[in-house]
LUMMIDREN-20259 format. One record per residue: residue number from 1; x, y, z of N, C-alpha, C in turn; residue in one letter. Coordinates in Angstrom, 1 decimal, always signed. Example, Ala and Ser with C-alpha at 12.3 -4.5 7.8 and 13.67 -1.06 7.14 Angstrom:
2
   volum     n.px     n.py     n.pz    ca.px    ca.py    ca.pz     c.px     c.py     c.pz   tormi
       1    +13.2     -5.7     +7.8    +12.3     -4.5     +7.8    +13.2     -3.3     +7.8       A
       2    +12.8     -2.2     +7.1    +13.7     -1.1     +7.1    +12.9     +0.0     +7.9       S
//
This chain:
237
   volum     n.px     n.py     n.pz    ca.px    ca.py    ca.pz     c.px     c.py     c.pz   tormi
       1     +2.6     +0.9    -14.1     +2.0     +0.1    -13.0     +3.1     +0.0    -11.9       X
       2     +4.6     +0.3    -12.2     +5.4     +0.2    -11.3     +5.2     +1.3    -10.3       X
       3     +4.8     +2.1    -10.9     +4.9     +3.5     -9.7     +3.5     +3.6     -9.1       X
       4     +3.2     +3.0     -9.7     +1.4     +2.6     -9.2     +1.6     +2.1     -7.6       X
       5     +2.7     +0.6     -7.4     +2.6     -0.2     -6.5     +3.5     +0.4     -5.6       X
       6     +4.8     +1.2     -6.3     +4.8     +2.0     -5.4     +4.5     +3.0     -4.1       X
       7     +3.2     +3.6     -5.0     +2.4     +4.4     -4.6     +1.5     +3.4     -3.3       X
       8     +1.3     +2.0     -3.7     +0.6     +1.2     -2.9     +1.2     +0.7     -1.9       X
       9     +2.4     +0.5     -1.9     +3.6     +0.3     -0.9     +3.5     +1.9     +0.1       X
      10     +3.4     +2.8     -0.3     +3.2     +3.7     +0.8     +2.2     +3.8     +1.6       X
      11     +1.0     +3.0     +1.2     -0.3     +2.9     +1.8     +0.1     +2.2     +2.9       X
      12     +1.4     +0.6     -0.5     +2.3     -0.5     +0.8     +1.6     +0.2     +1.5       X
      13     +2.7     +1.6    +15.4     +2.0     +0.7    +15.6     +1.9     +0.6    +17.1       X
      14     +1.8     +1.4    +21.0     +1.7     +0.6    +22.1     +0.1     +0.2    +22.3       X
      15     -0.2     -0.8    +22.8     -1.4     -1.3    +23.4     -1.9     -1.2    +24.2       X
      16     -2.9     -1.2    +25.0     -3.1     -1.3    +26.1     -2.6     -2.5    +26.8       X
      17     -3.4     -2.7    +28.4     -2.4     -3.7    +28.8     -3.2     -5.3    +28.6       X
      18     -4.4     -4.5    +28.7     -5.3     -5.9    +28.4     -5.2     -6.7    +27.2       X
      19     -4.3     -6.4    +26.5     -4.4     -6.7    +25.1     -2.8     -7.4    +24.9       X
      20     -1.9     -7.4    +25.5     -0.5     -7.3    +25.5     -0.5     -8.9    +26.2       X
      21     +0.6     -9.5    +24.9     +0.7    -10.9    +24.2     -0.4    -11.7    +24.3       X
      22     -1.6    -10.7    +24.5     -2.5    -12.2    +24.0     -2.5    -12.7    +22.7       X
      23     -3.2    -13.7    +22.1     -3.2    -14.0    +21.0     -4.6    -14.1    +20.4       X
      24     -4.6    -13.2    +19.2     -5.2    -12.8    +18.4     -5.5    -13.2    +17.2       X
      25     -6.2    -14.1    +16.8     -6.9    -14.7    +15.6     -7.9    -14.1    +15.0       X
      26     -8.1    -14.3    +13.8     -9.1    -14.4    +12.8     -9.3    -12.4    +12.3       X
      27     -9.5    -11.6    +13.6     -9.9    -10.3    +13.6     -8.7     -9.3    +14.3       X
      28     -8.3     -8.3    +13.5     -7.1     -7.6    +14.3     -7.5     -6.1    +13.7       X
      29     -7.4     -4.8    +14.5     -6.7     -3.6    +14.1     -5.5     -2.9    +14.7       X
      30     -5.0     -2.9    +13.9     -3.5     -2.5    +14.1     -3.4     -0.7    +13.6       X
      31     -2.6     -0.1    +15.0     -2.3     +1.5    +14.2     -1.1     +2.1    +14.1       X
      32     -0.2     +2.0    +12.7     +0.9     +2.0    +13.1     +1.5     +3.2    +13.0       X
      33     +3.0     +3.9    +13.1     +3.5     +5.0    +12.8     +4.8     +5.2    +12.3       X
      34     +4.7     +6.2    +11.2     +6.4     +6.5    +10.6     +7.2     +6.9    +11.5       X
      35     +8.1     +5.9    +11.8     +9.1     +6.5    +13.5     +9.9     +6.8    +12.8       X
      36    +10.7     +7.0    +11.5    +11.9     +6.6    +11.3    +11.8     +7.0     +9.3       X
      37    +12.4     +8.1     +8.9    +12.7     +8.1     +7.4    +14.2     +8.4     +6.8       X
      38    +15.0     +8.0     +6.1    +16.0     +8.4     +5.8    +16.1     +8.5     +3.9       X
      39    +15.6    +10.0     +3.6    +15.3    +10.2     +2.0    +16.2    +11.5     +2.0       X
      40    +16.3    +11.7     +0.5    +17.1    +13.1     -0.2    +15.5    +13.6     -0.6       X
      41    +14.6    +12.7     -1.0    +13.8    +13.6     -1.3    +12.5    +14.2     -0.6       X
      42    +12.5    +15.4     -0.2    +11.7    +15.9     +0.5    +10.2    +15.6     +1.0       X
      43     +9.5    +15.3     -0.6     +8.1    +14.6     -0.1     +8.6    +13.3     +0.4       X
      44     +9.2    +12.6     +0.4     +9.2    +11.3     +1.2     +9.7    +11.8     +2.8       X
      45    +10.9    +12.6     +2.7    +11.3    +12.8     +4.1    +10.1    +13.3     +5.2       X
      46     +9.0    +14.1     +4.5     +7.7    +14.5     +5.0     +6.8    +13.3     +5.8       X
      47     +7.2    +11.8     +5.2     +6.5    +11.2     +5.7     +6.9    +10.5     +7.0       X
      48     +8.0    +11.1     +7.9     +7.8    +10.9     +8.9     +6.9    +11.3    +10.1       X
      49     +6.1    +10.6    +11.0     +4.9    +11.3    +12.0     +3.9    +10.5    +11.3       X
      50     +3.7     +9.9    +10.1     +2.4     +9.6     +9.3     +1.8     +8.5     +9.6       X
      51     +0.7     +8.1     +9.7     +0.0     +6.9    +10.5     -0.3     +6.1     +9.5       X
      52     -0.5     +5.0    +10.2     -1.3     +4.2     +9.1     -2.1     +3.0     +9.9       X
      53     -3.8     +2.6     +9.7     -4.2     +2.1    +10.3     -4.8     +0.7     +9.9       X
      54     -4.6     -0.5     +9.9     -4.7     -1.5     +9.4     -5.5     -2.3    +10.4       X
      55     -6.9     -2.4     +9.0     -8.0     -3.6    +10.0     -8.1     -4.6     +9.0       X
      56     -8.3     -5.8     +9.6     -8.1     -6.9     +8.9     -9.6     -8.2     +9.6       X
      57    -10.2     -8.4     +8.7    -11.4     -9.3     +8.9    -11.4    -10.6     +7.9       X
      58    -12.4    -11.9     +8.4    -12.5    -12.8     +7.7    -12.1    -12.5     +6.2       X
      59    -13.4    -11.5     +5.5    -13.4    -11.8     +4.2    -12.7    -10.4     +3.5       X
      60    -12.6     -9.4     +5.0    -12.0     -7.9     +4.0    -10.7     -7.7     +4.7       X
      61    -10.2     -6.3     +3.9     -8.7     -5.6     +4.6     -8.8     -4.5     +4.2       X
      62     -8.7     -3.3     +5.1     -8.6     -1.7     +4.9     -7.4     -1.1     +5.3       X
      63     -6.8     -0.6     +4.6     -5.9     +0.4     +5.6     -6.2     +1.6     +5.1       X
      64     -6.3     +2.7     +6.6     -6.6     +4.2     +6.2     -5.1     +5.0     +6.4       X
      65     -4.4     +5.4     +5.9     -3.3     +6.3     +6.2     -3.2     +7.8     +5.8       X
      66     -2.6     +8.2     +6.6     -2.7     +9.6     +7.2     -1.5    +10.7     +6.9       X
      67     -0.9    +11.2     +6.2     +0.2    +11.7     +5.6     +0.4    +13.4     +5.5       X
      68     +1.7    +14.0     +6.5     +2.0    +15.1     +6.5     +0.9    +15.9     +7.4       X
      69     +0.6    +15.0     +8.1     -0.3    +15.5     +9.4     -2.3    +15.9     +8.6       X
      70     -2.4    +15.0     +7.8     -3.4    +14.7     +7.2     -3.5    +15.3     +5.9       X
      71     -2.6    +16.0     +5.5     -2.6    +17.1     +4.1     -2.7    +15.9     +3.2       X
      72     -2.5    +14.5     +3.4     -2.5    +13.2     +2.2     -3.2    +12.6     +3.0       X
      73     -4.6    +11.8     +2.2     -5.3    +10.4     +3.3     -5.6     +9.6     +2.2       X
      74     -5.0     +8.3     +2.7     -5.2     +7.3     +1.3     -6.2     +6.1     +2.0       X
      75     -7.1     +5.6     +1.5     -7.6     +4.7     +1.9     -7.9     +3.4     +1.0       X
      76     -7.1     +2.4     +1.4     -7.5     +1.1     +0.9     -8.5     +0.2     +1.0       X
      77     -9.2     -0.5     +0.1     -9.9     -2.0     +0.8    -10.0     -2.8     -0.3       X
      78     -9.8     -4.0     +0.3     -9.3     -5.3     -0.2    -10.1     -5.8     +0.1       X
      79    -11.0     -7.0     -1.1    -12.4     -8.3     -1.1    -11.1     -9.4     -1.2       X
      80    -10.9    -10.5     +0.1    -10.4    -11.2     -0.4    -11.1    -11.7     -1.0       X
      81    -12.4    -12.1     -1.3    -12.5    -13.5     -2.5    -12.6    -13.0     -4.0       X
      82    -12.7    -11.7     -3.7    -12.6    -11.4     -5.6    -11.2    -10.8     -5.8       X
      83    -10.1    -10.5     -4.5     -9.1     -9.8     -5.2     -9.2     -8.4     -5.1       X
      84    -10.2     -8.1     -5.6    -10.2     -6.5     -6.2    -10.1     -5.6     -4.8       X
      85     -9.1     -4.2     -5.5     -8.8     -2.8     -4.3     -9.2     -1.9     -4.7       X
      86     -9.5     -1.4     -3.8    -10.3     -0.1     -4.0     -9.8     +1.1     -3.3       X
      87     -9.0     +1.8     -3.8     -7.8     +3.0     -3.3     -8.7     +4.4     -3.3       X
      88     -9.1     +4.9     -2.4     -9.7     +6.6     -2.2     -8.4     +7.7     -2.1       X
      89     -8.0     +8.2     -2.8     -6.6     +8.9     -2.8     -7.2    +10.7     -2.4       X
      90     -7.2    +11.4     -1.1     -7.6    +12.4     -1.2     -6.1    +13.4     -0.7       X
      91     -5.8    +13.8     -2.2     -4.6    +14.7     -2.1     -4.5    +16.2     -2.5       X
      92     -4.5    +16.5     -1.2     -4.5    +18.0     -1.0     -5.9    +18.6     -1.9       X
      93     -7.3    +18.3     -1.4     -8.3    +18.6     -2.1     -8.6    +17.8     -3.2       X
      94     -7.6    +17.4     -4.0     -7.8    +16.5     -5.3     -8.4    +14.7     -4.9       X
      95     -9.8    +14.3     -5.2     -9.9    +13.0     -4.4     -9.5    +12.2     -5.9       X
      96     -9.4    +11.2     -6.0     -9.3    +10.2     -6.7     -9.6     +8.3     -6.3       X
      97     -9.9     +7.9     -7.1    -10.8     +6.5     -6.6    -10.1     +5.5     -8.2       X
      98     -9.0     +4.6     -7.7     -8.4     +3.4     -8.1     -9.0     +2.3     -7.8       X
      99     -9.5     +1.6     -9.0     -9.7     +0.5     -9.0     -9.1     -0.4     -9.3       X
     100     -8.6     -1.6     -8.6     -7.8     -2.6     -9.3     -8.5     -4.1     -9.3       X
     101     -8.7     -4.8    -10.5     -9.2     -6.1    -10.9     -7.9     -7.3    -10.3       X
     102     -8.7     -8.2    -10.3     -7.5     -9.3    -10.0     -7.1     -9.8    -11.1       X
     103     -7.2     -8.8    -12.5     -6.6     -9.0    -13.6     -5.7     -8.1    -13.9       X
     104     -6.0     -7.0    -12.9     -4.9     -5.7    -13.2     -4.2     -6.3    -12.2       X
     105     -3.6     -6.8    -10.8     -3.0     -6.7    -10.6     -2.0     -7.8    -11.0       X
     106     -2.7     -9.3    -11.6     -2.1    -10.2    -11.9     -1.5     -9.4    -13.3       X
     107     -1.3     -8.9    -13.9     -1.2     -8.3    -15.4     +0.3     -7.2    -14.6       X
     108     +0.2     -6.7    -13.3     +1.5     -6.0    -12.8     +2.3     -6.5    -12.4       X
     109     +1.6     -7.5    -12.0     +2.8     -9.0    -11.6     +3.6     -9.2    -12.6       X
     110     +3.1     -9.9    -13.7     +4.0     -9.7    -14.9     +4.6     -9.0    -15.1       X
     111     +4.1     -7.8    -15.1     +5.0     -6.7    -15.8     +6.1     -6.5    -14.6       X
     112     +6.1     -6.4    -13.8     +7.4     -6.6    -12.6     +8.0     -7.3    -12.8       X
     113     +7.7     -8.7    -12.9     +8.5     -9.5    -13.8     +9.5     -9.4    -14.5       X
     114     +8.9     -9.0    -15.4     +9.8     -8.5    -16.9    +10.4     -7.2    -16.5       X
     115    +10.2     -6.4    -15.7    +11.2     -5.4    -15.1    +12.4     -5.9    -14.2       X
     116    +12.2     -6.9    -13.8    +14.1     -7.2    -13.3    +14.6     -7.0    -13.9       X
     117    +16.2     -7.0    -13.5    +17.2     -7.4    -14.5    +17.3     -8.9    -14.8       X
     118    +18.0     -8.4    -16.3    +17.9     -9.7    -16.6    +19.2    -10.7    -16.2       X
     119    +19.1    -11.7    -15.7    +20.1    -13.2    -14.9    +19.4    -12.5    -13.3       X
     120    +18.3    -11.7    -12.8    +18.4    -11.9    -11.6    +17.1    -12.9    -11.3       X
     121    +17.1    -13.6    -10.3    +16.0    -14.7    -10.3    +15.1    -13.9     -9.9       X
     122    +13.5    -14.1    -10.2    +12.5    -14.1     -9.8    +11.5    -14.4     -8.9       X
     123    +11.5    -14.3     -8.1    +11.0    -15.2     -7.1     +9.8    -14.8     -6.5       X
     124     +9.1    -16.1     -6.6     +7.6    -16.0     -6.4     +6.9    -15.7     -4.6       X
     125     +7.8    -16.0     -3.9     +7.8    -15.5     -2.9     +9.3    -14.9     -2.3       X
     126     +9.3    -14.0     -0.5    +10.4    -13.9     -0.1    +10.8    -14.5     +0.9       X
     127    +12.0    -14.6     +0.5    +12.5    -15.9     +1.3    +13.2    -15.1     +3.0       X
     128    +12.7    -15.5     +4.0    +13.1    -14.6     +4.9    +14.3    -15.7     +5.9       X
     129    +15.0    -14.4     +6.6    +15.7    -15.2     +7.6    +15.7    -14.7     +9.2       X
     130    +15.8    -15.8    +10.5    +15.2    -15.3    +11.6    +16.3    -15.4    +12.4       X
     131    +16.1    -14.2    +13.3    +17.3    -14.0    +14.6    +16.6    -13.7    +15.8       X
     132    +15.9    -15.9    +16.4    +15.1    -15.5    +17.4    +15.7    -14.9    +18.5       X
     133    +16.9    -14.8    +18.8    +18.2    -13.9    +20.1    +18.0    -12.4    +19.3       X
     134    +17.6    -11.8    +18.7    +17.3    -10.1    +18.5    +15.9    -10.0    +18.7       X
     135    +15.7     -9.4    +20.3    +14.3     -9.3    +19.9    +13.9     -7.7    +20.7       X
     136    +12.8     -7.1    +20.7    +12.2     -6.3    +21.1    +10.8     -6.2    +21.7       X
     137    +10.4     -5.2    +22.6     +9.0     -5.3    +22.8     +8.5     -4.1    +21.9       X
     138     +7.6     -4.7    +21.2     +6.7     -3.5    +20.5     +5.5     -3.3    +20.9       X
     139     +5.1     -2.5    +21.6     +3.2     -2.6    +21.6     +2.7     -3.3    +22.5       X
     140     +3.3     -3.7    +23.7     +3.3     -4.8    +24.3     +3.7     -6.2    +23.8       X
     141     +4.0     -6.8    +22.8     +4.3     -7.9    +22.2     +5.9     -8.3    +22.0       X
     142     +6.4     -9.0    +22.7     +7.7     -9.5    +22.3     +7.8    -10.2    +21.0       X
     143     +9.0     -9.5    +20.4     +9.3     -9.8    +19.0    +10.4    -10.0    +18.5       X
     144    +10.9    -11.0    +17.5    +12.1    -11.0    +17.3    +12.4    -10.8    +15.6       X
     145    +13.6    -11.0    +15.2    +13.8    -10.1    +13.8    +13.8    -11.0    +12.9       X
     146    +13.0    -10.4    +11.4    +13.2    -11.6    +10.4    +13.8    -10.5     +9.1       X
     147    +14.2    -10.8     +8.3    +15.2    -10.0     +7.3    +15.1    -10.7     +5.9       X
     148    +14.4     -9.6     +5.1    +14.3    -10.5     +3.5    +14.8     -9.3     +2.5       X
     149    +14.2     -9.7     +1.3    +15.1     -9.1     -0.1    +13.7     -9.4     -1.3       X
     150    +12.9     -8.3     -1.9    +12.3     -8.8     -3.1    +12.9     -9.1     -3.7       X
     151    +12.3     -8.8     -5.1    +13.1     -9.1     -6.3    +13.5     -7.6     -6.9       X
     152    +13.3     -6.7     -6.7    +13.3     -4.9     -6.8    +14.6     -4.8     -6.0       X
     153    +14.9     -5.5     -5.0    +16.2     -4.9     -4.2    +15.6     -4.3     -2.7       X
     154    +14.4     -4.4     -3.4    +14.3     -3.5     -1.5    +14.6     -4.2     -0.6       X
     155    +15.3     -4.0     +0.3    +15.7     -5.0     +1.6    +14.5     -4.5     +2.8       X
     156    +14.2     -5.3     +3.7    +13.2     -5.5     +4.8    +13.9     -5.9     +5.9       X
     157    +13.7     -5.4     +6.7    +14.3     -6.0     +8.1    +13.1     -5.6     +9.6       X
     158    +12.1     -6.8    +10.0    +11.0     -6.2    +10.4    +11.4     -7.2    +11.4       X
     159    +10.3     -7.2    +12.7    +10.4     -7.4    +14.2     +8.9     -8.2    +14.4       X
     160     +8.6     -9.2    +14.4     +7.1     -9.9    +13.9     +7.0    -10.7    +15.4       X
     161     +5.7    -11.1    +15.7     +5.5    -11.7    +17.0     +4.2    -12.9    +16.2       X
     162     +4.5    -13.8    +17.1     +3.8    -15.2    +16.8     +1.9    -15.0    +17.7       X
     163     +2.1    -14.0    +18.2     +0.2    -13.8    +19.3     -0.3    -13.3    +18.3       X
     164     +0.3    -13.2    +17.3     -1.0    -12.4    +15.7     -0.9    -13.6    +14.5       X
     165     -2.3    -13.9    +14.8     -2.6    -15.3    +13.4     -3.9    -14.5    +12.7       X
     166     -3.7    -13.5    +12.0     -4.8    -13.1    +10.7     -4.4    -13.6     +9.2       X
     167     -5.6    -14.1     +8.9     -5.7    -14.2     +7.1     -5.3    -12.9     +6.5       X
     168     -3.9    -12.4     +5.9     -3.8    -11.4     +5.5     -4.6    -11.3     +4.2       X
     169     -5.2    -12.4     +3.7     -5.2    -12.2     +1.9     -4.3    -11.7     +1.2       X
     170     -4.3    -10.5     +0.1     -3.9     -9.8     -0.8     -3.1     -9.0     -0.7       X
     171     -3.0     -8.5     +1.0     -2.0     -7.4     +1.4     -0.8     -6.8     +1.5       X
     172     -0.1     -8.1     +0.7     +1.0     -8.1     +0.3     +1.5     -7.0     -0.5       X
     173     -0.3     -7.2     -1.7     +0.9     -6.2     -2.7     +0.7     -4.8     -2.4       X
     174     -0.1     -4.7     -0.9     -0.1     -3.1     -0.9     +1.0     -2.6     +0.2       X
     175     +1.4     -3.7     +1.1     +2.7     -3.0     +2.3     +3.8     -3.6     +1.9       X
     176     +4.2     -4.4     +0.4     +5.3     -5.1     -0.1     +5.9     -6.4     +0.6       X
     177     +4.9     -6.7     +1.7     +6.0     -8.0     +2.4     +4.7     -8.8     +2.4       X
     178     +5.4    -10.2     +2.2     +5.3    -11.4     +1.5     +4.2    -12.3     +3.1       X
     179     +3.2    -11.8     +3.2     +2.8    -12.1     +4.8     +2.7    -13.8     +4.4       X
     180     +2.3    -14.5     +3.1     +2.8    -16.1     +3.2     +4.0    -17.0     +3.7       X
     181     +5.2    -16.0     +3.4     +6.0    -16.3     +3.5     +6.4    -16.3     +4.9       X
     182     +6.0    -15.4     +5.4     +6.8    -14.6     +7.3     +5.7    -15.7     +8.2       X
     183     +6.5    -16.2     +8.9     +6.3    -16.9    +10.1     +5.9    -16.2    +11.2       X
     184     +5.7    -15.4    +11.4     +4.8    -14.1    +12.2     +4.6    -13.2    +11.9       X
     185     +3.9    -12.2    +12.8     +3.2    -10.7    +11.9     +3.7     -9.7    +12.3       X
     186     +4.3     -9.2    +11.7     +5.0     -7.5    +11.6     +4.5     -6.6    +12.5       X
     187     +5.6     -6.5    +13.2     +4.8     -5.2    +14.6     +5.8     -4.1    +13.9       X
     188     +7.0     -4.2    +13.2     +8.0     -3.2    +13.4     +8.5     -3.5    +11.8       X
     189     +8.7     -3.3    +11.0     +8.9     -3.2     +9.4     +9.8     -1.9     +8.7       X
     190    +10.9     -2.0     +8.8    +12.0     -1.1     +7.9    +12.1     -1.4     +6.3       X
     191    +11.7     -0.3     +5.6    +12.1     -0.5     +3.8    +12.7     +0.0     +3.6       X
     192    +14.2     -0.7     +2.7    +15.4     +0.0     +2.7    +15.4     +0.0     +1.0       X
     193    +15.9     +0.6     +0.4    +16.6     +1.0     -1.1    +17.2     +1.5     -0.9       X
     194    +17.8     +1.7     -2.8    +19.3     +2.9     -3.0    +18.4     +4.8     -2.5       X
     195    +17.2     +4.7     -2.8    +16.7     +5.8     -2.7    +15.8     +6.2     -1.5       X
     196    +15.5     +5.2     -0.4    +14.9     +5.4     +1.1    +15.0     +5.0     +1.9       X
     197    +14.7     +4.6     +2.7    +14.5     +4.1     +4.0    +13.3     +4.4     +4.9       X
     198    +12.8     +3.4     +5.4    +11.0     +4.1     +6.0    +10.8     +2.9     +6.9       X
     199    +10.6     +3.7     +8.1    +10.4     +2.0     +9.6     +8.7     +2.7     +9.5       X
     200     +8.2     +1.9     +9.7     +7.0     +1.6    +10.4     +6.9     +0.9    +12.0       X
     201     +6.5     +1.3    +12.5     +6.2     +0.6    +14.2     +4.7     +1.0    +14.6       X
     202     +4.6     -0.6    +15.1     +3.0     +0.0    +15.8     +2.9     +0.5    +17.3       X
     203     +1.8     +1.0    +17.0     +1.4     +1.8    +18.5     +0.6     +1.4    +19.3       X
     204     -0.7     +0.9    +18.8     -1.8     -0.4    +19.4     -2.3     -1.3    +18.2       X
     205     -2.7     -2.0    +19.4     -3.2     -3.7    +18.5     -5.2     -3.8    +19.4       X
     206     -5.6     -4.0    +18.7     -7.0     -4.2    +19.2     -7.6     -5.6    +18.4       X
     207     -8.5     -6.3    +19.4     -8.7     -7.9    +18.7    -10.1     -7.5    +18.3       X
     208    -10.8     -6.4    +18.4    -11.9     -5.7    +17.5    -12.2     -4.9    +17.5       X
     209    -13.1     -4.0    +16.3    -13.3     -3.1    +16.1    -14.4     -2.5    +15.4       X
     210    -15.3     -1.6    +14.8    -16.2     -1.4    +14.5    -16.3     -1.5    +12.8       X
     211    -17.0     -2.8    +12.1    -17.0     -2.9    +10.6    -17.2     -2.3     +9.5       X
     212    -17.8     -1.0    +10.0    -18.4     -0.1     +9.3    -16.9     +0.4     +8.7       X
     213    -16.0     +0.6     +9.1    -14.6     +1.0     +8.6    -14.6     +0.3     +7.4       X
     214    -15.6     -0.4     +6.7    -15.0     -1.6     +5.2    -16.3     -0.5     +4.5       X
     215    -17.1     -0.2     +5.1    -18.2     +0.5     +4.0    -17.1     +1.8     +3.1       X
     216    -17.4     +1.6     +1.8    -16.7     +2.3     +1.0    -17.1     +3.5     +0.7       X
     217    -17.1     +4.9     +1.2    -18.3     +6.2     +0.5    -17.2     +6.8     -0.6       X
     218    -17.4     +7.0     -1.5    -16.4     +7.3     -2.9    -17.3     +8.6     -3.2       X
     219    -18.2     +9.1     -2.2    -18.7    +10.4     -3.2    -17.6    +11.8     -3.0       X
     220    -17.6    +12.1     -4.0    -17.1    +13.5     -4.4    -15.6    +12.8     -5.1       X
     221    -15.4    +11.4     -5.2    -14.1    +11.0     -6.2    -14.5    +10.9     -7.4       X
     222    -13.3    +11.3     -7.7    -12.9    +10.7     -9.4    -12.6     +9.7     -9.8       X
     223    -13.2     +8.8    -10.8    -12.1     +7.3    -10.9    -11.3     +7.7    -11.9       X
     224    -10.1     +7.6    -11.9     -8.9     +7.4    -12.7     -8.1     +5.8    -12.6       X
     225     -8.1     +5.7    -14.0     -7.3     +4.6    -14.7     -6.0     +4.1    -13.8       X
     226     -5.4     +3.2    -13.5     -4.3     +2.7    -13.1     -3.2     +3.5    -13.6       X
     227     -3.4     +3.2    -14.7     -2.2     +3.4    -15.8     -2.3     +5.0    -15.9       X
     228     -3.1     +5.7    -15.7     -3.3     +7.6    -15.5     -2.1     +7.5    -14.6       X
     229     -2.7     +7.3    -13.4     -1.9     +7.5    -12.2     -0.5     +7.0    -11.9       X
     230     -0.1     +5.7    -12.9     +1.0     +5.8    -13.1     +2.0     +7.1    -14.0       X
     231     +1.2     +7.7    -14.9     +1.6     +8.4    -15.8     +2.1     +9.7    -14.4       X
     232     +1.2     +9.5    -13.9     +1.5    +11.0    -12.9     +2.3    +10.9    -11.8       X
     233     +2.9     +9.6    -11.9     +4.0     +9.3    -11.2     +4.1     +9.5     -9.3       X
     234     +2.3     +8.9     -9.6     +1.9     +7.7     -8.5     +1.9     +9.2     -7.4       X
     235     +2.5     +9.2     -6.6     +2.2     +9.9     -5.1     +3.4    +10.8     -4.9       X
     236     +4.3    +10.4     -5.9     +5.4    +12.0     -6.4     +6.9    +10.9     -5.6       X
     237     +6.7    +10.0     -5.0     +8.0     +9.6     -4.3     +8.8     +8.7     -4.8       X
//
């Protein structure tokens, strides 16, 4: 399951002008892009240029992402009130269709858990820290820097603006940051380890968009097991 969330972590942004620092409640799509990779290993280094498009509503959350100039398209969607995701994995001809229960993911919670090391704390959320004097314009939105630490070691150091108030639900465990915890919303997001480095930045922000993007078509996929797809070591990265 570890290399599962991995895998979900990779799923895991300018605007126009009419749109620039307004603020934006309840409904957002966001399109962001890999500006920035620092890997030894090749399929990851590939994922620089790679999009990823995040729409976010009352009760759902989708993101479609776009990889190696489309040769990888992963698509998410998230029910906040039952939990459950629903992953369309279409790689290089091979489609695949992940299902995850709000029993499988609470059951990988655990098991992440119990994969720390042991004397390191666990912590149920991330605890972030803010440097409102470093700031940037992303996308039209002025932003300033917040900087955190899971419990895996990944370090985050992202650029968030206060004009975006969406109900993220669940989305945590697919782009790894703690959106309960962050006091604004992520225009600009760097994930660092001993083995990558990968900025995300957005490119536009739209306050709506067409819903039909949450209808799910799964024909011509396969469903495979969680735990398969762990075995195949998730997305190769």
């Amino acid at each position: 399951m570890k290399k599962l969330f991995l895998a979900l972590t990779l799923l895991s942004f300018m605007t126009t002008a009419s749109f620039a620092q307004k603020k934006i409640k309840e409904e957002v799509k966001i399109q962001y892009k890999v500006t920035d990779v620092d890997a030894d290993n090749m399929q990851a280094s590939m994922m620089k240029g790679s999009t990823m498009e995040m729409f976010v509503s009352e009760k759902k959350t989708c993101t479609v992402m776009s990889i190696m100039g489309g040769m990888v398209s992963i698509k998410s969607y998230t029910d906040k009130e039952s939990k459950e995701i629903t992953t369309l994995m279409d790689m290089m001809a091979k489609k695949m269709k992940i299902n995850l229960t709000a029993e499988d993911i609470e059951e990988a919670k655990k098991k992440q858990k119990s994969d720390v090391e042991e004397g390191q704390e666990q912590a149920s959320s991330i605890e972030y820290t803010y440097d409102k004097k470093n700031t940037k314009e992303i996308a039209g939105y002025k932003c300033y820097q917040a900087k955190g630490k899971d419990a895996n070691g990944n370090e985050m150091t992202l650029y968030i603006t206060d004009k975006i108030d969406v109900n993220m639900g669940d989305m945590a465990n697919q782009a790894g940051i703690d959106y309960a915890s962050l006091e604004g919303f992520p225009m600009e997001y760097t994930i660092k380890n001993p083995m990558f480095s990968m900025t995300y930045t957005a490119q536009e922000v739209k306050a709506d968009f067409d819903k039909d993007v949450f209808i799910i078509n799964d024909e011509g996929y396969e469903e495979v097991d969680p735990e398969d797809l762990s075995k195949m070591g998730g997305l190769g990265f």
